[in-house]
N, C-alpha and C positions, 0 to 999 in steps of 0.2 A: 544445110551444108555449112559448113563451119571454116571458118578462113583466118589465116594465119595473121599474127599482128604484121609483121612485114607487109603481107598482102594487102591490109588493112590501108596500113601507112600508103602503099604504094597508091592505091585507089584516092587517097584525099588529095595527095600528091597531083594526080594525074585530074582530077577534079578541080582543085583551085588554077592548074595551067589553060586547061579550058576555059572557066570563067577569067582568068587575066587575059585571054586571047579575046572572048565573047567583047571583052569591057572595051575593045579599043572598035570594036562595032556597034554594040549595043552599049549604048549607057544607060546608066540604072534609072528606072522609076522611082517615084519619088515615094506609089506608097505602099513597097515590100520593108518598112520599119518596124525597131521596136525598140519600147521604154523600160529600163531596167533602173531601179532606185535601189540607191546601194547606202551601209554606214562600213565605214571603216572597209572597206577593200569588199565587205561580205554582201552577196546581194541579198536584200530582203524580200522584193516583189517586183513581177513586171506589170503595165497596164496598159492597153489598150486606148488608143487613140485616135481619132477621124484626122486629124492635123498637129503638125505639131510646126511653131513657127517662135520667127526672134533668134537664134542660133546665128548671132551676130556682132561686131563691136567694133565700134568704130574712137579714136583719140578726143579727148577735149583738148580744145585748143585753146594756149594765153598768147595773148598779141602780145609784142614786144617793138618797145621803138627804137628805133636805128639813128644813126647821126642820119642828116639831112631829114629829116622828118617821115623817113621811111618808114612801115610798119610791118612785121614779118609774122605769121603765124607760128608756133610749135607747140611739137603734142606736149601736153601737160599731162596726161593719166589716160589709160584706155579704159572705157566706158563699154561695158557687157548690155545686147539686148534684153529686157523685159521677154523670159521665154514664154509662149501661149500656144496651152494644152487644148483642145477641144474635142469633146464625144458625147453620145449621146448620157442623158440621164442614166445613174445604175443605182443603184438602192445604197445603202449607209453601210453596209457589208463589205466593201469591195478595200481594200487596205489600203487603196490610194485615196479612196473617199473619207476612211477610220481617219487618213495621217491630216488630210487637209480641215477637216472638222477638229480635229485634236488642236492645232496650229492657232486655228480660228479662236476657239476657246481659250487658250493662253495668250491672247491677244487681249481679251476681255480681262484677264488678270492685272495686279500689279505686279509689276518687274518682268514685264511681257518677253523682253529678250533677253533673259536668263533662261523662259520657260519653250521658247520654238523650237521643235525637233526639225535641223536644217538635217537633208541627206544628200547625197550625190546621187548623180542622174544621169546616167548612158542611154545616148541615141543611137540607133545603128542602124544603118542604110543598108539594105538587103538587095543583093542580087535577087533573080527569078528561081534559083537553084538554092537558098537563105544561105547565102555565103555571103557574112560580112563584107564589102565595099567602103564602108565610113565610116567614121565613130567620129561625137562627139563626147566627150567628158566635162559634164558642167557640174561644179563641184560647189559645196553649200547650199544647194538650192533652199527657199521654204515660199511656200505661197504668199503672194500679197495683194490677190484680187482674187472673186470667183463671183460668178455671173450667170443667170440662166436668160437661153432666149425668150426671146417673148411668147407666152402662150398665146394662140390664134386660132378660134374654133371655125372660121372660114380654110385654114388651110389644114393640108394634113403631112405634116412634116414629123420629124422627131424633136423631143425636149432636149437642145444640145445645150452643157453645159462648157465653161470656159474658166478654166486655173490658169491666171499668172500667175510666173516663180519669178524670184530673183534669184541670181546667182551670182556668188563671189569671182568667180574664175571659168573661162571655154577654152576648150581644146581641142582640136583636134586630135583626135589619136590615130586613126588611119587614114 
């Protein structure tokens, strides 16, 4: 059966009011998310993640001294978390794996930061319903660590791996 755009509208309408109502009961779990790496406004891929953590910033401070030998903090510059991706191992195919391998390798170059494909990178905090609830926007990001756990033939775990990014700039957006 086929339903009118109005009806359409009406329905997301009457959807997002329940979940603003849902939110002031239930607040969101932490892991209905997802990663979207975007250039230029355009998204190019999402990826999958076990964790995603650092989505923080805190001011550096410069002491300053006062008459009578008082000493006062203020922020000098805001300072963006070290963001840190974590999932299991996935094979060399996967584009977020293509882009950090890519990254890696121009790093091994000369003129290393001429050649870093930085991207922007959308978090978004999902309701139970995937109705957006939070966004952030951390903009430049490029990796500057990557890490595998330790293999252990006494346990039987997954090979989780670990991408730090830097990022120029967070925001929230929702």
């Amino acid at each position: 059966h086929v339903r009118s755009r109005r009806q359409r509208q009406m329905c997301i309408r009457d959807r997002i009011m329940i979940e603003n109502l849902a939110w002031k009961f239930l607040p969101p779990y932490e892991f209905y998310f997802r990663v979207c790496f975007m250039e230029r406004l355009v998204s190019l891929f999402y990826a999958s993640f076990t964790e995603v953590s650092g989505l923080g910033w805190n001011y550096e401070k410069q002491t300053q001294t006062g008459s009578e030998n008082t000493a006062q903090e203020l922020p000098k510059a805001i300072k963006y978390g070290k963001i840190t991706l974590k999932s299991p191992l996935v094979p060399l195919a996967a584009p977020f794996e293509i882009w950090v391998n890519d990254c890696c390798n121009s790093l091994n170059m000369k003129n290393a930061k001429d050649q870093i494909i930085a991207l922007d990178m959308v978090i978004t905090l999902q309701s139970q319903a995937n109705v957006p609830v939070a966004a952030w926007l951390c903009s430049h990001c490029y990796p500057i660590g990557c890490s595998l756990s330790g293999l252990d033939a006494a346990r039987s775990g997954l090979a989780m791996e670990t991408v730090t990014l830097n990022c120029n700039r967070l925001e929230r957006k929702l």
